[in-house]
C-alpha positions as a Python dict, from the first residue, in 0.01 Angstrom:
ca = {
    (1, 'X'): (0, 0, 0),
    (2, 'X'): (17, 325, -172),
    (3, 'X'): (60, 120, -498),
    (4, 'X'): (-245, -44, -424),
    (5, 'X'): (-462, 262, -313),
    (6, 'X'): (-395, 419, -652),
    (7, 'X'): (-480, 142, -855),
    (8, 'X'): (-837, 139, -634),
    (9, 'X'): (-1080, 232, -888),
    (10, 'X'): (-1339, 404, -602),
    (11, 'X'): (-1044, 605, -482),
    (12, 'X'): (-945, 733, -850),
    (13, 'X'): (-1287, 790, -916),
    (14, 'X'): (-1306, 1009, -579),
    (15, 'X'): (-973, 1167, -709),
    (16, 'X'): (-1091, 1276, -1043),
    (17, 'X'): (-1401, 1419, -909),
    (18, 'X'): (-1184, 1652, -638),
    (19, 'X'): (-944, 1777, -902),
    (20, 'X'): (-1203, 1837, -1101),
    (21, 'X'): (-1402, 2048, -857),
    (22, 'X'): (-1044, 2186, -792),
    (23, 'X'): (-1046, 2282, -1145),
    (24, 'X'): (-1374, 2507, -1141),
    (25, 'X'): (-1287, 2654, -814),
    (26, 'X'): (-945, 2801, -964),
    (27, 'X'): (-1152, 2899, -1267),
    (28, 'X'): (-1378, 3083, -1084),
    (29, 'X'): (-1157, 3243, -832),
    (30, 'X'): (-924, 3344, -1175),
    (31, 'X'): (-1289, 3526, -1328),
    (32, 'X'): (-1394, 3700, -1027),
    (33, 'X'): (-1031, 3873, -979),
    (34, 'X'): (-1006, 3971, -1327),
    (35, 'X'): (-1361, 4133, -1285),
    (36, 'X'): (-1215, 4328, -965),
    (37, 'X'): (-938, 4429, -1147),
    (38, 'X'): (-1119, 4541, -1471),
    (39, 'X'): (-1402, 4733, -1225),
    (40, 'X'): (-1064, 4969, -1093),
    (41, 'X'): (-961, 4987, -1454),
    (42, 'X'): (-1321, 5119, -1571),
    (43, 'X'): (-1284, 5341, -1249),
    (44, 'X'): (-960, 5492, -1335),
    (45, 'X'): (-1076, 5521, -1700),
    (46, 'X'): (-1316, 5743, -1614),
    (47, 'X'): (-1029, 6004, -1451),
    (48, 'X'): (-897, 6011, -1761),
    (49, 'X'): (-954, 6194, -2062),
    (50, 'X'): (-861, 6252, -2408),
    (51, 'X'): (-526, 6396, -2327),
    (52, 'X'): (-438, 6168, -2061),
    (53, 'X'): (-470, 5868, -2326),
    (54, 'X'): (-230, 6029, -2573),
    (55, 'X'): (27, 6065, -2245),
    (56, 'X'): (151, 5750, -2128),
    (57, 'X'): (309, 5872, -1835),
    (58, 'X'): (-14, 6053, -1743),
    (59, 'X'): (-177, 5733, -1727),
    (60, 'X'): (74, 5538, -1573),
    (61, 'X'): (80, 5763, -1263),
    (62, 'X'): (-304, 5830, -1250),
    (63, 'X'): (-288, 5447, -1210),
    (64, 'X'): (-75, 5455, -965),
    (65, 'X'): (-251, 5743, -714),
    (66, 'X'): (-575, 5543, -754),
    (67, 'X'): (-418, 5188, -615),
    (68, 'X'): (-255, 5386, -362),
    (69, 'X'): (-589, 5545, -276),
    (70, 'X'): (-757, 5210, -283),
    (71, 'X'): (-519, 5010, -46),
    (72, 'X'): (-434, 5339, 189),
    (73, 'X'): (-796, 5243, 331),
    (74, 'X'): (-776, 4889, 313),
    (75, 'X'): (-430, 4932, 498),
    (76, 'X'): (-535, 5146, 792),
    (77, 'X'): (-849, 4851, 859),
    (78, 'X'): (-571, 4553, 828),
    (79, 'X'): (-274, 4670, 977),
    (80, 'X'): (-309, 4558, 1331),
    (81, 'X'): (-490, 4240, 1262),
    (82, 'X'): (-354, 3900, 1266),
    (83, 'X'): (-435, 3734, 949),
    (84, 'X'): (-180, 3443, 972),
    (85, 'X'): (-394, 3271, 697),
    (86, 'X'): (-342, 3540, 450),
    (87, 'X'): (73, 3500, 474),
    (88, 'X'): (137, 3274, 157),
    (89, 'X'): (477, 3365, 12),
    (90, 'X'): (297, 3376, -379),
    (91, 'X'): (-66, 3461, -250),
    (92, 'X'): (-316, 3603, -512),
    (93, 'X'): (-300, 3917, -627),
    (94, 'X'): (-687, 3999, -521),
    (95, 'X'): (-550, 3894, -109),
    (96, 'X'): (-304, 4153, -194),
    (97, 'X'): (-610, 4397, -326),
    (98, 'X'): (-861, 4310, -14),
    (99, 'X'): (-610, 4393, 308),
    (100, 'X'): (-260, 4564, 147),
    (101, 'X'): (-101, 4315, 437),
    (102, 'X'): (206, 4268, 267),
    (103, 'X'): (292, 4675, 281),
    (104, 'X'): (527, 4743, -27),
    (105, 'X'): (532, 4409, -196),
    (106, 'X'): (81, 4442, -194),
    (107, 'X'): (101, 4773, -299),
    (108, 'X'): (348, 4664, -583),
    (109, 'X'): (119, 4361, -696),
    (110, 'X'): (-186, 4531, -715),
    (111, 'X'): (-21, 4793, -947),
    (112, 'X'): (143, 4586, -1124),
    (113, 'X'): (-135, 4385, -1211),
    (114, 'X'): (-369, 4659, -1270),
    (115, 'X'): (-102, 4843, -1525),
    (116, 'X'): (-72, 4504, -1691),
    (117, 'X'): (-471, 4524, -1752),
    (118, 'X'): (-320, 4844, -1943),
    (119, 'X'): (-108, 4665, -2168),
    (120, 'X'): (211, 4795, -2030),
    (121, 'X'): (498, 4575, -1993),
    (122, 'X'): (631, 4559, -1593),
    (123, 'X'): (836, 4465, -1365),
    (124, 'X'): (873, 4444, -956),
    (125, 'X'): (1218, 4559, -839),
    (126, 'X'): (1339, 4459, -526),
    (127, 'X'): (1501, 4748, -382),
    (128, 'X'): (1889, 4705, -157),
    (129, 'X'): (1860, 4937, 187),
    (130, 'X'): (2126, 4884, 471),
    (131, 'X'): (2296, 4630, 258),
    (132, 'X'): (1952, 4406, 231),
    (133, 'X'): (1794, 4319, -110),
    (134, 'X'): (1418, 4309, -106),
    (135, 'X'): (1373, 4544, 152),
    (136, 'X'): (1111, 4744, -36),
    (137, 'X'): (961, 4666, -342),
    (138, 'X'): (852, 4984, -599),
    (139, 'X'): (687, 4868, -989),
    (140, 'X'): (884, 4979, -1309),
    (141, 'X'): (647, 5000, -1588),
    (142, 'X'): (768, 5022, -1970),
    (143, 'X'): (577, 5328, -2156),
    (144, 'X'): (684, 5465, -2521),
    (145, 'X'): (905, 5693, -2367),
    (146, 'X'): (1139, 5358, -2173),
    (147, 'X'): (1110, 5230, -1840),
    (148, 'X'): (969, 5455, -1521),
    (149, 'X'): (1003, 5352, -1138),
    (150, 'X'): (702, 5432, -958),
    (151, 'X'): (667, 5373, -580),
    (152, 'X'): (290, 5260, -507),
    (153, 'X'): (343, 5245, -91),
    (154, 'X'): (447, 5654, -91),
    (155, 'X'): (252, 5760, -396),
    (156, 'X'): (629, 5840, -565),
    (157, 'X'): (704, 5885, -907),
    (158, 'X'): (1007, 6110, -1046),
    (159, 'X'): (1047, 6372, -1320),
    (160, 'X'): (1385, 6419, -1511),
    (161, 'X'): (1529, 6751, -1497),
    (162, 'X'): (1468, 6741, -1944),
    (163, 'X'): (1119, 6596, -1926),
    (164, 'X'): (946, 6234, -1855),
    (165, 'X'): (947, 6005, -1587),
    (166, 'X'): (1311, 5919, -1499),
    (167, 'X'): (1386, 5507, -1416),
    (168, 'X'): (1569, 5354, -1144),
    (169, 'X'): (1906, 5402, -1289),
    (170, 'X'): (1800, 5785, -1320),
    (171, 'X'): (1711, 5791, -942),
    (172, 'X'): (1976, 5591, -838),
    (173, 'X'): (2266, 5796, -998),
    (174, 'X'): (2166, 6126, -915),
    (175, 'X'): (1947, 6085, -528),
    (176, 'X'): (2067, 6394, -420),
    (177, 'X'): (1865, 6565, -724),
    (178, 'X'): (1550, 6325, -684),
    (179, 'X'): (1502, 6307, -317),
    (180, 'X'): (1405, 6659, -345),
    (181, 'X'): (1093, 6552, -506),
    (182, 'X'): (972, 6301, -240),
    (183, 'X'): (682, 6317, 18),
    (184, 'X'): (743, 6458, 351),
    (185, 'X'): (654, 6103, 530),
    (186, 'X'): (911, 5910, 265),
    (187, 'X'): (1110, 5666, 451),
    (188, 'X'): (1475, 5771, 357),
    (189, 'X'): (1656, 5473, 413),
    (190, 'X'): (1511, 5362, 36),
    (191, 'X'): (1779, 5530, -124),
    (192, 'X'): (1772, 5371, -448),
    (193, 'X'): (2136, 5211, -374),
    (194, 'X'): (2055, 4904, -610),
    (195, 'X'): (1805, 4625, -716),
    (196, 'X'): (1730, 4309, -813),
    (197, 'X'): (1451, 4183, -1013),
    (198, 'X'): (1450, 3816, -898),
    (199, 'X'): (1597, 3617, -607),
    (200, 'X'): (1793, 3336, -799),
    (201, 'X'): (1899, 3190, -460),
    (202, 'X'): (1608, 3136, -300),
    (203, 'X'): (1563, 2744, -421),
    (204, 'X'): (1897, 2593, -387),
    (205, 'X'): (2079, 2426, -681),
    (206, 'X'): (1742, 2448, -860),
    (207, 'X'): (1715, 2879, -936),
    (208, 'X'): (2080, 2919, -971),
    (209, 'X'): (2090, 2665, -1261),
    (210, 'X'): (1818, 2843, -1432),
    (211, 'X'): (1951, 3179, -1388),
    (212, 'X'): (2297, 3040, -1559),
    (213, 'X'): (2098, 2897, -1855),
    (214, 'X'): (1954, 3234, -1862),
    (215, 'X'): (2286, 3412, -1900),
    (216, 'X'): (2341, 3161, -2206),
    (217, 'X'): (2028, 3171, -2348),
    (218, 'X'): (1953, 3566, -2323),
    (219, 'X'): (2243, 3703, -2201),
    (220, 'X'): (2350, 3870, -1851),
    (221, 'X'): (2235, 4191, -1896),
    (222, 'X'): (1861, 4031, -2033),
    (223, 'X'): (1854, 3773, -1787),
    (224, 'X'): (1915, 4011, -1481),
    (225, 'X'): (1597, 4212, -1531),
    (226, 'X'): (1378, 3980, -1593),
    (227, 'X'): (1146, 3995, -1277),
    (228, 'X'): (1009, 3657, -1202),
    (229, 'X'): (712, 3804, -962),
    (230, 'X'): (501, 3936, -1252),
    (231, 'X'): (468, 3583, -1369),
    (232, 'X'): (253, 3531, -1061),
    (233, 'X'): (6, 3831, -1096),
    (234, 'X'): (-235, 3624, -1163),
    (235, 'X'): (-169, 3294, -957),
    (236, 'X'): (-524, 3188, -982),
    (237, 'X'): (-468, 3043, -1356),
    (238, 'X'): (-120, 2942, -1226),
    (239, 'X'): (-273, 2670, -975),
    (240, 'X'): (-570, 2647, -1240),
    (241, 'X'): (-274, 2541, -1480),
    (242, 'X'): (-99, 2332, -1232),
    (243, 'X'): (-364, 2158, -1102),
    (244, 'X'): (-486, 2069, -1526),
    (245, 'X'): (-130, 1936, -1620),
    (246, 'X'): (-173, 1674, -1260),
    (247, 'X'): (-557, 1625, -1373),
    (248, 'X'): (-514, 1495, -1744),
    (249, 'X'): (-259, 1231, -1675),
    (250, 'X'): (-478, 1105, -1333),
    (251, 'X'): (-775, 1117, -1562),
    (252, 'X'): (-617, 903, -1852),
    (253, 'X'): (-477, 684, -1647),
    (254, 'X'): (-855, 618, -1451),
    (255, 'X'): (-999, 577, -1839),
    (256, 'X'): (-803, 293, -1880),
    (257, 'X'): (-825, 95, -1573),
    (258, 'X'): (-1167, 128, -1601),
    (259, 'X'): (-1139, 11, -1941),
    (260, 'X'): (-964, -277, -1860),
    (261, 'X'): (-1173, -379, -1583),
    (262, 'X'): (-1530, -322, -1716),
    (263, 'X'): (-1536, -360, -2081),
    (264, 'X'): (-1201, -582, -2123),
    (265, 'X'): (-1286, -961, -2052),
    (266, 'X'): (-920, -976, -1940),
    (267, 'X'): (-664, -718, -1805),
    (268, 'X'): (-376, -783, -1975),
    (269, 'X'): (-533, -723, -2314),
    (270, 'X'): (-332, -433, -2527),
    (271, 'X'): (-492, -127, -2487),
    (272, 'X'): (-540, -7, -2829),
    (273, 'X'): (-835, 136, -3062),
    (274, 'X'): (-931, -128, -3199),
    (275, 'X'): (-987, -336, -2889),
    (276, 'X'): (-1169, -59, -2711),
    (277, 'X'): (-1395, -93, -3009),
    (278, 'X'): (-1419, -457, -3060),
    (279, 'X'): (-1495, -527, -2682),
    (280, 'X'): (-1756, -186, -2641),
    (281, 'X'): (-1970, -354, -2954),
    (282, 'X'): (-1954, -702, -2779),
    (283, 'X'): (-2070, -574, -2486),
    (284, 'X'): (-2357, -335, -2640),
    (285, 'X'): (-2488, -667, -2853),
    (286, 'X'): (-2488, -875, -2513),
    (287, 'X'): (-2167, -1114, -2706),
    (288, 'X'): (-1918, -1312, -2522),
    (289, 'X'): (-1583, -1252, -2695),
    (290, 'X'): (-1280, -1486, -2590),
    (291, 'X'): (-977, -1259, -2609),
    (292, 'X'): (-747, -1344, -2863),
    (293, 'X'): (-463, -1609, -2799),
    (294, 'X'): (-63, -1491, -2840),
    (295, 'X'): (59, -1632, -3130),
    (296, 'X'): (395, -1708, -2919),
    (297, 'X'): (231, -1845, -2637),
    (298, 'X'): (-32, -2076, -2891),
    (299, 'X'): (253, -2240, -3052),
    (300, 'X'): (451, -2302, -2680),
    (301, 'X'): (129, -2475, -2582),
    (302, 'X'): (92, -2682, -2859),
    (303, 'X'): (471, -2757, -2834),
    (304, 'X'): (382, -2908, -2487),
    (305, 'X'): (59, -3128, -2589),
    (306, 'X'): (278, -3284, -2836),
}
């Protein structure tokens, strides 16, 4: 039955159409959130001045105190409501943007996203509390100067003792030097005890194989800071993407059976060029054409008759 719905030219044709429209809706969605994102770039560009853009860790943290300031307010109107339809595991980053629902990991997105718009290379590290991995998420961001760990939730960045922004190793190594330099309403228990960059378990069978061709391929060291999340900053052109690679194969497939069934005298003819040519001209000048006879199958019948 399912055989025969898909070979139903009505319901291909209905298919088409709906990926199609699927198609410009992604599109569209993908537009308007790079337009939100480049309005709070344009905003934060004009904080900064001359100096600022010869500094990159002057711009990295001025970036970071305006998306805190941006989803602080969008928190405090969100935080009690129940927005069940909002939970989606690799949601778009512009969800993240309108309620900061998803606490750390929204805060993280939205930054992350917005110092990508920047040019600078990041990452989303999941940070280990009480023995449990992704129990806060803060951004690292790669400036000339190497990588920084910025915490977008608490507003947190960290200066070395030398000079620069120190990274999570940095915080991680020496706490009892750096927690000096958080907030008063820090959470403590985000201790900077370790991190991971991805979750390689979380699809059975399927992640840990790719995290082992990883090790190959890049080696260990490479492969265990590579941070899938940022790959999904902008999941409007993901399903845009997704939703393309399922449309082109539907829509070639549709092309022919309509072919086949409206310009073909028969269905079994070869699909090829030349027939799509001969048979479009025979129907334009109003001509029956016989489809041509198997060579194979000519001979068998004449076999028979004689």
């Amino acid at each position: 039955m399912i055989g025969r719905i898909f070979r139903n030219l009505y319901f291909l044709t209905f298919l088409n159409g709906f990926l199609l429209a699927t198609l410009f809706y992604f599109k569209m969605e993908a537009n308007y959130e790079e337009e939100l994102f480049k309005a709070i770039q344009s905003n934060i560009d004009s904080k900064l001045n001359l100096h600022d853009y010869n500094d990159d860790d002057s711009v990295v943290v001025t970036v970071m105190h305006a998306c805190n300031s941006l989803l602080s307010s969008r928190s405090a109107v969100f935080h009690d409501q129940n927005l069940d339809g909002f939970k989606v595991d690799l949601q778009p980053t512009s969800i993240d943007l309108m309620t900061a629902k998803g606490a750390c990991g929204s805060y993280s997105m939205v930054l992350a996203r917005t110092l990508e718009n920047y040019n600078y290379p990041v990452r989303i590290a999941q940070m280990k509390s009480n023995g449990v991995y992704a129990a806060h998420n803060v951004v690292e961001v790669k400036t000339k100067k190497g990588w920084a760990v910025l915490d977008p939730l608490f507003d947190v960045y960290f200066k070395k003792p030398q000079s620069g922004l120190a990274d999570f190793d940095d915080v991680k190594n020496n706490w009892d030097y750096y927690k000096k330099q958080l907030p008063p309403k820090y959470d403590l228990s985000y201790r900077y005890e370790d991190v991971r960059y991805s979750n390689w378990g979380k699809i059975p069978l399927l992640m840990p194989a790719a995290k082992k061709i990883l090790d190959l391929v890049l080696g260990k060291v490479k492969a265990d800071t590579i941070s899938m999340r940022v790959y999904f900053l902008r999941m409007y052109d993901f399903y845009f993407l997704l939703t393309l690679v399922i449309c082109i194969p539907v829509f070639i497939f549709t092309a022919s059976k309509i072919i086949k069934t409206k310009i073909f005298p028969q269905p079994n003819i070869p699909l090829t060029p030349g027939n799509i040519v001969k048979y479009l001209k025979a129907r334009a000048l109003n001509k029956k054409i016989e489809p041509a006879i198997n060579t194979s199958t000519q001979a068998q019948t004449t076999a028979i008759d004689s």
